[in-house]
CHARMM-style PDB file with segment names, atoms N, HN, CA, C and O in Angstrom:
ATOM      1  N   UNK     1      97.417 112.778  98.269  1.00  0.00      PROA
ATOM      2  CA  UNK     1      98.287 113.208  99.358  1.00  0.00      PROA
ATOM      3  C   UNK     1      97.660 114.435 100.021  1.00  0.00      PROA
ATOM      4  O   UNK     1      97.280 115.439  99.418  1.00  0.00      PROA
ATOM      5  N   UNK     2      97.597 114.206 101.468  1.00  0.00      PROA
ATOM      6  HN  UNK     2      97.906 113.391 101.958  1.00  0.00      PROA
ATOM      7  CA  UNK     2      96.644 115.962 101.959  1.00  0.00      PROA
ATOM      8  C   UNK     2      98.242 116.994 101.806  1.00  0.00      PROA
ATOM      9  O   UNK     2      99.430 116.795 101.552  1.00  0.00      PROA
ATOM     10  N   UNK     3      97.452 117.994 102.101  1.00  0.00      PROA
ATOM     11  HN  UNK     3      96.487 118.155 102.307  1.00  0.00      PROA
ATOM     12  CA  UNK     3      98.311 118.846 101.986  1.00  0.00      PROA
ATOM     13  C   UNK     3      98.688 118.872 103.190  1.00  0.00      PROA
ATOM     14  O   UNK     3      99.896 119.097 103.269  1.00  0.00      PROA
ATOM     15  N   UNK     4      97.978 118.688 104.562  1.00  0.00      PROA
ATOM     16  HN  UNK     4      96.997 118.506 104.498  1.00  0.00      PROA
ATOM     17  CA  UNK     4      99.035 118.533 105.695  1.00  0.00      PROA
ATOM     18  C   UNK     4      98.972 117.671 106.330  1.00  0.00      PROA
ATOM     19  O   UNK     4      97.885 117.098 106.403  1.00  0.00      PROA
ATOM     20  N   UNK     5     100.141 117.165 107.106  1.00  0.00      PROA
ATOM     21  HN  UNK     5     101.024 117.631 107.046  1.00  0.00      PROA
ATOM     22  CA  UNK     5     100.457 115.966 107.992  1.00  0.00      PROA
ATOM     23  C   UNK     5      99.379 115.950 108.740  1.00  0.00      PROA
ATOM     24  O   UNK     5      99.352 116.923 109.494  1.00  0.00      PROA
ATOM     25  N   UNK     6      98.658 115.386 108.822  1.00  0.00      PROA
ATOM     26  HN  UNK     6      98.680 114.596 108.209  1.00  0.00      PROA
ATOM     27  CA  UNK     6      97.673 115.031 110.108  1.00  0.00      PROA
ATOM     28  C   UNK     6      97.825 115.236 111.767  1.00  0.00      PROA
ATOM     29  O   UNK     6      97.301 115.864 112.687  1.00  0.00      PROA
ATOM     30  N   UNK     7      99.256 113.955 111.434  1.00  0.00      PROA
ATOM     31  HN  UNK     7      99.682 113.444 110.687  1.00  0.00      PROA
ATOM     32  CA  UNK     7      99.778 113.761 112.259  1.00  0.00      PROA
ATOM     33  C   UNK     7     100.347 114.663 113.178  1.00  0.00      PROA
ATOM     34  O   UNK     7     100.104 114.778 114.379  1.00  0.00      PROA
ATOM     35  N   UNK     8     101.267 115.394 112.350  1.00  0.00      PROA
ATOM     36  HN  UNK     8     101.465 115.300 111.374  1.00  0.00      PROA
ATOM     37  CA  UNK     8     102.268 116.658 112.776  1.00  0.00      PROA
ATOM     38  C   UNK     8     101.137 117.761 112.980  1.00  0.00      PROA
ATOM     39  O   UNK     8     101.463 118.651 113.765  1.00  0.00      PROA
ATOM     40  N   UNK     9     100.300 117.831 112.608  1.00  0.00      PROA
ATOM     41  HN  UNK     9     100.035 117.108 111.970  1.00  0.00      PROA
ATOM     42  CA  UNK     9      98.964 118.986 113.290  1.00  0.00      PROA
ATOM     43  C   UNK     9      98.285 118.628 114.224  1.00  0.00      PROA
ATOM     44  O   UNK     9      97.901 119.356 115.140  1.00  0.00      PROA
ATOM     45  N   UNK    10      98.050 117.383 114.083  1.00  0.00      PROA
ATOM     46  HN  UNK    10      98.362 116.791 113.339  1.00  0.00      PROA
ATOM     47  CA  UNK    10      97.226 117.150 115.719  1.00  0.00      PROA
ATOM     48  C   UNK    10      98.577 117.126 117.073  1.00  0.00      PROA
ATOM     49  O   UNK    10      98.386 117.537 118.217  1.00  0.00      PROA
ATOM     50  N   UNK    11      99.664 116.645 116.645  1.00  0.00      PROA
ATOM     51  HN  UNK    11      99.820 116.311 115.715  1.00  0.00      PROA
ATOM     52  CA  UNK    11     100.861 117.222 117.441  1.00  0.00      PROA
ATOM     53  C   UNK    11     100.318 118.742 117.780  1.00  0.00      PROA
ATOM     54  O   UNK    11      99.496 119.177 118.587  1.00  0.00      PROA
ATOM     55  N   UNK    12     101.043 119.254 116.927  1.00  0.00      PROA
ATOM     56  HN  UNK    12     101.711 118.900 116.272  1.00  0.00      PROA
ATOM     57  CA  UNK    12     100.282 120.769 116.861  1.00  0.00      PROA
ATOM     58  C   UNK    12      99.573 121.182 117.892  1.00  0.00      PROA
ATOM     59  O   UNK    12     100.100 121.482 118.963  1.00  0.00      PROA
ATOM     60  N   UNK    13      97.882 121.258 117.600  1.00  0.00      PROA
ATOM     61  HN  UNK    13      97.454 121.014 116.730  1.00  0.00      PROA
ATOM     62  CA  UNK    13      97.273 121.594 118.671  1.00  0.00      PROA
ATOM     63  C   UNK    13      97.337 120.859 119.847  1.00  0.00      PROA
ATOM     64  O   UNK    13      96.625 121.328 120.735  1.00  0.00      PROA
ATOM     65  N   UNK    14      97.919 119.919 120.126  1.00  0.00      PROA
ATOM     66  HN  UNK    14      98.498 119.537 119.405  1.00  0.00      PROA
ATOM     67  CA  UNK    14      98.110 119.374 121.663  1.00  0.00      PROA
ATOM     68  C   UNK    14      99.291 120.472 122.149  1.00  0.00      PROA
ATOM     69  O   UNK    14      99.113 120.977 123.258  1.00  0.00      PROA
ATOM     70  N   UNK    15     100.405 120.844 121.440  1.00  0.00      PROA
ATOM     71  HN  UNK    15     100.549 120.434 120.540  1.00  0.00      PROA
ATOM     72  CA  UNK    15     101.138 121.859 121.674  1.00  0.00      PROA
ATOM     73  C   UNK    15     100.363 122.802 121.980  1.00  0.00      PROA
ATOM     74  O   UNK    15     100.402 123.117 123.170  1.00  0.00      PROA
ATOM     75  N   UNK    16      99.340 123.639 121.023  1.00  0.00      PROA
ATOM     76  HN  UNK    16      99.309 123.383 120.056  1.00  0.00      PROA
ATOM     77  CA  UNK    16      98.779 124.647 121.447  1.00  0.00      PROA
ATOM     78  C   UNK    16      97.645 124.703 122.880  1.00  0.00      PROA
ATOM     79  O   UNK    16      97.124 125.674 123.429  1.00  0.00      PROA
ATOM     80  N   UNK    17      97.554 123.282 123.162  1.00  0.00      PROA
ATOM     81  HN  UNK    17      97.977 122.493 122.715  1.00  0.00      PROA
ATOM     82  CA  UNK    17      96.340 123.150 124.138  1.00  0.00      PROA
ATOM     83  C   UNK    17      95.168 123.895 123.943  1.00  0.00      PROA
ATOM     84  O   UNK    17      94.573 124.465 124.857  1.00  0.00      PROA
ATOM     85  N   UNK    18      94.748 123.899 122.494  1.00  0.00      PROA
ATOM     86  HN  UNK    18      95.231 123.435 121.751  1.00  0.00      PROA
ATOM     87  CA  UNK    18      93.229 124.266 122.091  1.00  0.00      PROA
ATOM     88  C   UNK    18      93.119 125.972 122.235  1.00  0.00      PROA
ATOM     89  O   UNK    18      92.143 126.627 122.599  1.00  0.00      PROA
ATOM     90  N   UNK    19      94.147 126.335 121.918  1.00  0.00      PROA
ATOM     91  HN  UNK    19      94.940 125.802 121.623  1.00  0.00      PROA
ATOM     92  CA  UNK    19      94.437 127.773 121.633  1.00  0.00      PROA
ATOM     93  C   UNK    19      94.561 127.939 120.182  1.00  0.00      PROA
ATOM     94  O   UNK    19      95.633 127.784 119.598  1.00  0.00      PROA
ATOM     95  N   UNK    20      93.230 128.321 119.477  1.00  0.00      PROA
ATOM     96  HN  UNK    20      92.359 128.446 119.952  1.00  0.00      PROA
ATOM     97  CA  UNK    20      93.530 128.241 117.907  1.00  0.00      PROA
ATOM     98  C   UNK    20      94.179 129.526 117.826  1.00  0.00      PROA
ATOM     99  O   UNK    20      94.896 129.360 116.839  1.00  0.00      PROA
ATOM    100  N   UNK    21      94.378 130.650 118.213  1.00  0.00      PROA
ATOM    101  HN  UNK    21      93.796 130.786 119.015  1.00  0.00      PROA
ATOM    102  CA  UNK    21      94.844 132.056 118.237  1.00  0.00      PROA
ATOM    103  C   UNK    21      96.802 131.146 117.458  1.00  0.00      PROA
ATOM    104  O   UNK    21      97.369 130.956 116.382  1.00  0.00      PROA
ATOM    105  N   UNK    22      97.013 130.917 118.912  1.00  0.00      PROA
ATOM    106  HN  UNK    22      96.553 131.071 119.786  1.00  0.00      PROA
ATOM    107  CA  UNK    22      98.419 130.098 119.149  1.00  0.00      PROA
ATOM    108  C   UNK    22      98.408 129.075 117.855  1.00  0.00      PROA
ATOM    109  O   UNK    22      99.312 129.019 117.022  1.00  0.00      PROA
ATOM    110  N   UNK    23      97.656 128.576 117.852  1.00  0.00      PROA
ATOM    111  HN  UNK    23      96.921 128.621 118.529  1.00  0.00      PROA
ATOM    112  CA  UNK    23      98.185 127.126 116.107  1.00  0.00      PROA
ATOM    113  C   UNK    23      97.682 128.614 115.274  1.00  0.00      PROA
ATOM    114  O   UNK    23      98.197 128.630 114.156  1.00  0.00      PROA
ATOM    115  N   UNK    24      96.913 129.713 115.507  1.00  0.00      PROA
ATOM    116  HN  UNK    24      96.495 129.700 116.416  1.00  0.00      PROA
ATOM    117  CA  UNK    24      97.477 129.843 113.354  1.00  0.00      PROA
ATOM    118  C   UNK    24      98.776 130.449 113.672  1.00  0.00      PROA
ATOM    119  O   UNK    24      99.705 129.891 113.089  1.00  0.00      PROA
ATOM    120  N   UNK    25      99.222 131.763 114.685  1.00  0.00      PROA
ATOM    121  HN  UNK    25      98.467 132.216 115.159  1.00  0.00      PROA
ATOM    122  CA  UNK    25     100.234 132.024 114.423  1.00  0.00      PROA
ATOM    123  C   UNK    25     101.694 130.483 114.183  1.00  0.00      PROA
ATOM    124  O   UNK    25     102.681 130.430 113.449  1.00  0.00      PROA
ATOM    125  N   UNK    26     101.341 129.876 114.807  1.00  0.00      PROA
ATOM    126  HN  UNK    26     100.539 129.919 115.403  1.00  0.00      PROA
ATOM    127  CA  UNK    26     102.159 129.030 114.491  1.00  0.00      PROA
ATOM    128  C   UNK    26     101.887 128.425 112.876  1.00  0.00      PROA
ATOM    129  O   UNK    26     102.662 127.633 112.341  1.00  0.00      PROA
ATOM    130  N   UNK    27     101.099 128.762 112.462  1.00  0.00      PROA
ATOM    131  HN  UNK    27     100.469 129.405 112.897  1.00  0.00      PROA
ATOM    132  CA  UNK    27     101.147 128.567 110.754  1.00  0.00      PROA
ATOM    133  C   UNK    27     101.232 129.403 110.204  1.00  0.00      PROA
ATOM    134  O   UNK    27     101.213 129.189 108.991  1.00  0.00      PROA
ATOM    135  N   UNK    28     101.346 130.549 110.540  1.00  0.00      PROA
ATOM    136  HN  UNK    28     101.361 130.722 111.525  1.00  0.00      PROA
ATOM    137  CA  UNK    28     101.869 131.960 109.671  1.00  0.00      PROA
ATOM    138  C   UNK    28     102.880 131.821 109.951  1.00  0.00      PROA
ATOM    139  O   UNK    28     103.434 132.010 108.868  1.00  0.00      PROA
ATOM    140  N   UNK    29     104.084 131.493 111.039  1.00  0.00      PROA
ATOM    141  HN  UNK    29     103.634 131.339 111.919  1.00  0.00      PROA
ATOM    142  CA  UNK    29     105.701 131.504 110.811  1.00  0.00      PROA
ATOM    143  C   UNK    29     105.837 130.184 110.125  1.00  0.00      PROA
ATOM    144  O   UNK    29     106.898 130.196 109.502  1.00  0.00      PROA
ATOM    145  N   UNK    30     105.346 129.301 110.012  1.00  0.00      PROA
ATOM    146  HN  UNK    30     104.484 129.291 110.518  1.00  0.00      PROA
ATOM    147  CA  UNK    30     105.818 128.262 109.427  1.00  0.00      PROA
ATOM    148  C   UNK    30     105.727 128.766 108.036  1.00  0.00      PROA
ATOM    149  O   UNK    30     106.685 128.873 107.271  1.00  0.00      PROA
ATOM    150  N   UNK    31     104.575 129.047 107.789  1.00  0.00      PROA
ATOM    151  HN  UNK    31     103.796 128.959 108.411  1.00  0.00      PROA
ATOM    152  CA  UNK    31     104.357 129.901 105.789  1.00  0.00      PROA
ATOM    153  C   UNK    31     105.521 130.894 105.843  1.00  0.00      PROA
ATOM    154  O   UNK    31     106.218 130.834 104.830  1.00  0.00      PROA
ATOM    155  N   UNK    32     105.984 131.936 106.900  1.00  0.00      PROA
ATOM    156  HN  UNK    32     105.418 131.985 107.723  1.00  0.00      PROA
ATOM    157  CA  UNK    32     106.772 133.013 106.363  1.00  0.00      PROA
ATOM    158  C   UNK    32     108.228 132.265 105.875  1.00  0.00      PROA
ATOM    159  O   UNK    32     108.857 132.401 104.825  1.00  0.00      PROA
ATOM    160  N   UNK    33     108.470 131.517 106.935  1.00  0.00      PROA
ATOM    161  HN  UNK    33     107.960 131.406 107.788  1.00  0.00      PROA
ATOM    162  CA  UNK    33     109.969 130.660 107.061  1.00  0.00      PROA
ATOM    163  C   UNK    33     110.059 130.362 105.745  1.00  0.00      PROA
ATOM    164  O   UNK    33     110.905 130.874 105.013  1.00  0.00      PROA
ATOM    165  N   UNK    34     108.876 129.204 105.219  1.00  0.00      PROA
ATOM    166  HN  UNK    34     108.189 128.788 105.814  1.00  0.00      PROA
ATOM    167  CA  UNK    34     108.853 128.668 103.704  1.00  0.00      PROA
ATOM    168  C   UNK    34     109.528 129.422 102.982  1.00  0.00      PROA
ATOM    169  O   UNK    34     110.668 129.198 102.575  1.00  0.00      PROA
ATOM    170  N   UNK    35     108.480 130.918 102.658  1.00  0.00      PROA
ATOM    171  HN  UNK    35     107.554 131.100 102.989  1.00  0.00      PROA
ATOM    172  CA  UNK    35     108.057 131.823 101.826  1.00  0.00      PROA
ATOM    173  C   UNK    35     109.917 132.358 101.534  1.00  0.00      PROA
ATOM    174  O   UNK    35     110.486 132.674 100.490  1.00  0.00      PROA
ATOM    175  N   UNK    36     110.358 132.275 102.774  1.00  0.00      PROA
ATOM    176  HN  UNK    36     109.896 132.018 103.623  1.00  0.00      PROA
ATOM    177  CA  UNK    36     111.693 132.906 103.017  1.00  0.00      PROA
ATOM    178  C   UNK    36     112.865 131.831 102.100  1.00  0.00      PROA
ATOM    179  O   UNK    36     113.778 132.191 101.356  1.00  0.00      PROA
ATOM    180  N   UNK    37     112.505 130.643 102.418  1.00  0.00      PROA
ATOM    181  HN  UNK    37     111.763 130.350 103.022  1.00  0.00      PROA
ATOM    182  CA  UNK    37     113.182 129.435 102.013  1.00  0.00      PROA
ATOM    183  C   UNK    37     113.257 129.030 100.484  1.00  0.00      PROA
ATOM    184  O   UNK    37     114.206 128.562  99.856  1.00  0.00      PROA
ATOM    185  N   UNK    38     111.802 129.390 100.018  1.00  0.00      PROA
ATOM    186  HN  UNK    38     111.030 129.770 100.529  1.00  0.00      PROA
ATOM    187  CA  UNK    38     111.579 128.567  98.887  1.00  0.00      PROA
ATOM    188  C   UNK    38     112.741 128.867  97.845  1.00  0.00      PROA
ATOM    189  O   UNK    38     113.293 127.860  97.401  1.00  0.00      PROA
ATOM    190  N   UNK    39     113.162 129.996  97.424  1.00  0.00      PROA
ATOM    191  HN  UNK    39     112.713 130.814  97.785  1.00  0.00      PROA
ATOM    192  CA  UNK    39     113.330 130.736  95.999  1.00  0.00      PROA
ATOM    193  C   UNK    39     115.029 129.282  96.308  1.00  0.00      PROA
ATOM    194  O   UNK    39     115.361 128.492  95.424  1.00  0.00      PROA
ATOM    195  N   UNK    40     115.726 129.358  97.693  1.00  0.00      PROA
ATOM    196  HN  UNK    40     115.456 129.999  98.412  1.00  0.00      PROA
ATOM    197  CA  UNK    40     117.007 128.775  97.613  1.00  0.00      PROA
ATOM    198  C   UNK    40     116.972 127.102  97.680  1.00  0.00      PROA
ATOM    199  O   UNK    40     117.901 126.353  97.377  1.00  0.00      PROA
ATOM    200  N   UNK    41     115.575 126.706  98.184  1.00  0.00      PROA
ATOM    201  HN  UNK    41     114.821 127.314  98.430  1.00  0.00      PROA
ATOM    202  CA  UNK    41     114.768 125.198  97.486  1.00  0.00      PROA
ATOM    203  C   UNK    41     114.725 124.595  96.511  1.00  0.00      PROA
ATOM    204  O   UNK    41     115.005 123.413  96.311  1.00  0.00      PROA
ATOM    205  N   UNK    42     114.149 125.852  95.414  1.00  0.00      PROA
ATOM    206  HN  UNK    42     113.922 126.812  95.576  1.00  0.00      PROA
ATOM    207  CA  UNK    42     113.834 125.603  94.049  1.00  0.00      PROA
ATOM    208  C   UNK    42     115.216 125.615  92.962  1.00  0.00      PROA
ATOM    209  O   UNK    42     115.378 125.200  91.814  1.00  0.00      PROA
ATOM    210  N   UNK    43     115.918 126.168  93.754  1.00  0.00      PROA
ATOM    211  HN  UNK    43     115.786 126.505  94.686  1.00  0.00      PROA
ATOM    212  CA  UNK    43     117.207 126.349  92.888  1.00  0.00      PROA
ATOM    213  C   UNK    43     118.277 125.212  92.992  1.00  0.00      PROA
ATOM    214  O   UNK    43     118.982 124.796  92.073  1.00  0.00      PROA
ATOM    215  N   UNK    44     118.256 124.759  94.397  1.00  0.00      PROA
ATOM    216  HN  UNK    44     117.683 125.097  95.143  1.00  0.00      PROA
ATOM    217  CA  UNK    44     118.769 123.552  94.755  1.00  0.00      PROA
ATOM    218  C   UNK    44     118.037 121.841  93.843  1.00  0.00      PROA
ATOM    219  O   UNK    44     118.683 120.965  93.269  1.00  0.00      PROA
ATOM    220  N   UNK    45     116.492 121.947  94.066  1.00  0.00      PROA
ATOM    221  HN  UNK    45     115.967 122.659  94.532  1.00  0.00      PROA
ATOM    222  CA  UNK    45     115.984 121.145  93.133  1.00  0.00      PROA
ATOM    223  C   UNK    45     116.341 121.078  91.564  1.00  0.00      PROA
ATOM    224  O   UNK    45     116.481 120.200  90.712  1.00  0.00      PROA
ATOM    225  N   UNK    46     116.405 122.314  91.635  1.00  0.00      PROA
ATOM    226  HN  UNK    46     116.292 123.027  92.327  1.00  0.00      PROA
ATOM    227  CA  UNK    46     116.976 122.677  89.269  1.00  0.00      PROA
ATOM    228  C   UNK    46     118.002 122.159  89.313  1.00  0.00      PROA
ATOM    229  O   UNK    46     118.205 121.225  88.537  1.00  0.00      PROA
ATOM    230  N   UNK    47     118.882 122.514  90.103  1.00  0.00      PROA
ATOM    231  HN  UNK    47     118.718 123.273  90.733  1.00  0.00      PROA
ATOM    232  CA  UNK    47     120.419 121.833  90.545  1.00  0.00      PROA
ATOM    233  C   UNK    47     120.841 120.622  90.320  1.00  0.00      PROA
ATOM    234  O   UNK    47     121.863 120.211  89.771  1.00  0.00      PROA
ATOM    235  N   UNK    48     119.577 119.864  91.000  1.00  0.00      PROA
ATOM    236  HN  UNK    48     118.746 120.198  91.446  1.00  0.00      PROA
ATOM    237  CA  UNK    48     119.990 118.158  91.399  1.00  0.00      PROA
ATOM    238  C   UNK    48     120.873 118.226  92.526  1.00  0.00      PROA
ATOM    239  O   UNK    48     121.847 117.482  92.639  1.00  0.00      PROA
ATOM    240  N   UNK    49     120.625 118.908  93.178  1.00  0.00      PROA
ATOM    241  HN  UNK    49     119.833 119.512  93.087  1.00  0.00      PROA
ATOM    242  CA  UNK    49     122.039 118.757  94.785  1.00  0.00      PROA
ATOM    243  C   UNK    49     120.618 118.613  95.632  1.00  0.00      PROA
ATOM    244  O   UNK    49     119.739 119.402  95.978  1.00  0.00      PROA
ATOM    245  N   UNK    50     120.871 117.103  95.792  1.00  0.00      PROA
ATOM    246  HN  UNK    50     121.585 116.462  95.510  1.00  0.00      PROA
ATOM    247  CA  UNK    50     119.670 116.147  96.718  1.00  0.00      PROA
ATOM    248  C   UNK    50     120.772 116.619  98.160  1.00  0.00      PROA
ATOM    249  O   UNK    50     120.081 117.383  98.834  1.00  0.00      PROA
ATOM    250  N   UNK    51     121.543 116.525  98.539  1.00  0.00      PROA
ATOM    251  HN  UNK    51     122.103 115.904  97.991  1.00  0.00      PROA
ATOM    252  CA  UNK    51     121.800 117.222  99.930  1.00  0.00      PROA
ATOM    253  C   UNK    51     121.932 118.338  99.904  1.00  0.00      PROA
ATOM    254  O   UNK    51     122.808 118.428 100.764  1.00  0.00      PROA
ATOM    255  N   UNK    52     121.717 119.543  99.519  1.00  0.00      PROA
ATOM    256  HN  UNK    52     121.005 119.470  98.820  1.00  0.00      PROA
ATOM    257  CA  UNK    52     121.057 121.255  99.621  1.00  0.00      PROA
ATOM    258  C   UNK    52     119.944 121.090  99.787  1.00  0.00      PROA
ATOM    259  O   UNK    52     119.573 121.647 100.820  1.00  0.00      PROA
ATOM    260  N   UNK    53     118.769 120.313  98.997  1.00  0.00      PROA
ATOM    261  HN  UNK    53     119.070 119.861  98.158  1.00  0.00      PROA
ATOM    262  CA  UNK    53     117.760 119.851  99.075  1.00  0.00      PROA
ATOM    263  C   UNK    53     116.846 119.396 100.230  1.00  0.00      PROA
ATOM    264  O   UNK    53     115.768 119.831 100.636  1.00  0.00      PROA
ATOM    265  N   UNK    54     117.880 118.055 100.749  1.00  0.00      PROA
ATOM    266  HN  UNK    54     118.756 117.702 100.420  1.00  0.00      PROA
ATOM    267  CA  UNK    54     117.530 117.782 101.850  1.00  0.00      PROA
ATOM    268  C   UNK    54     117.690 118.871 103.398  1.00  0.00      PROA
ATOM    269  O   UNK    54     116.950 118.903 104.381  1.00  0.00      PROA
ATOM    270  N   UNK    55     118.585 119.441 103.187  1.00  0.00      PROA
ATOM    271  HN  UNK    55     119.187 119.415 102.388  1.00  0.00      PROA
ATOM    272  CA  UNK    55     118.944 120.764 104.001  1.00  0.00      PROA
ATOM    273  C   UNK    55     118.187 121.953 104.138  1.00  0.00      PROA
ATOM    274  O   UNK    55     117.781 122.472 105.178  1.00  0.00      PROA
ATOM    275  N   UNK    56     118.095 122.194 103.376  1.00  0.00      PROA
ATOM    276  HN  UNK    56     118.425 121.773 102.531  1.00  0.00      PROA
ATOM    277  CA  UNK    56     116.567 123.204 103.017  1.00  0.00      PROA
ATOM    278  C   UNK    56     115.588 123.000 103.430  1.00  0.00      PROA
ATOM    279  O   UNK    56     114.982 123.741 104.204  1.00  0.00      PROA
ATOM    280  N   UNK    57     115.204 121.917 102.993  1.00  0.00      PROA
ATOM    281  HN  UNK    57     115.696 121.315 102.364  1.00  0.00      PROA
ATOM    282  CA  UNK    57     113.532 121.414 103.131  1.00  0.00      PROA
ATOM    283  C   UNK    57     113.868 120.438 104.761  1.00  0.00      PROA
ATOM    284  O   UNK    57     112.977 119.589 104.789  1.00  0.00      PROA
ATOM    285  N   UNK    58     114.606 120.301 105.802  1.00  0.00      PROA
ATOM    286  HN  UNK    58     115.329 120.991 105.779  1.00  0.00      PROA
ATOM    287  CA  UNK    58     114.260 120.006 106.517  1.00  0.00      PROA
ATOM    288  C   UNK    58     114.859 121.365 107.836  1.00  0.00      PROA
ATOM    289  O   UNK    58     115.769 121.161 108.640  1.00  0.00      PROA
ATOM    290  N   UNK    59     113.896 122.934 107.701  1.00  0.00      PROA
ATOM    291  HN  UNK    59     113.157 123.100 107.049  1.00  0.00      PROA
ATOM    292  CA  UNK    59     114.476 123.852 108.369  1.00  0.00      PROA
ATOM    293  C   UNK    59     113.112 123.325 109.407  1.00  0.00      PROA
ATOM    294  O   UNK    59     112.975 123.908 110.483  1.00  0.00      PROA
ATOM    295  N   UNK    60     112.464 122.584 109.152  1.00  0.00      PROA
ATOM    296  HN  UNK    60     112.575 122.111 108.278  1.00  0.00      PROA
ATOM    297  CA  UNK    60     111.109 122.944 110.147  1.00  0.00      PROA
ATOM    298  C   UNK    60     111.824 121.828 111.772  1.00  0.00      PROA
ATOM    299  OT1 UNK    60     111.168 121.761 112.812  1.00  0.00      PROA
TER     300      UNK     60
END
């Protein structure tokens, strides 16, 4: 499995129109958001509450 969507990145830089400046910051808020997200992710997963789960993990 890659670690990133292909797909959803070449989206990506067509968004950025070949402004790599523009796609990383757009991957440093996507990492901070995570970073922000994870700890109430992981707790939901220990849980077994598959809809917190699904809620969480679809902030992007």
């Amino acid at each position: 499995m890659p670690f990133f969507n292909e797909k959803k990145l070449a989206e990506l830089r067509l968004i950025a129109g070949g402004d790599d400046v523009f796609l990383q910051k757009i991957g440093e808020t996507y990492i901070a958001q995570f970073d922000r997200k994870f700890p109430e992710l992981k707790e939901a997963v220990e849980a077994k509450d598959a809809e917190q789960t699904e809620k969480i993990s679809s902030f992007t």
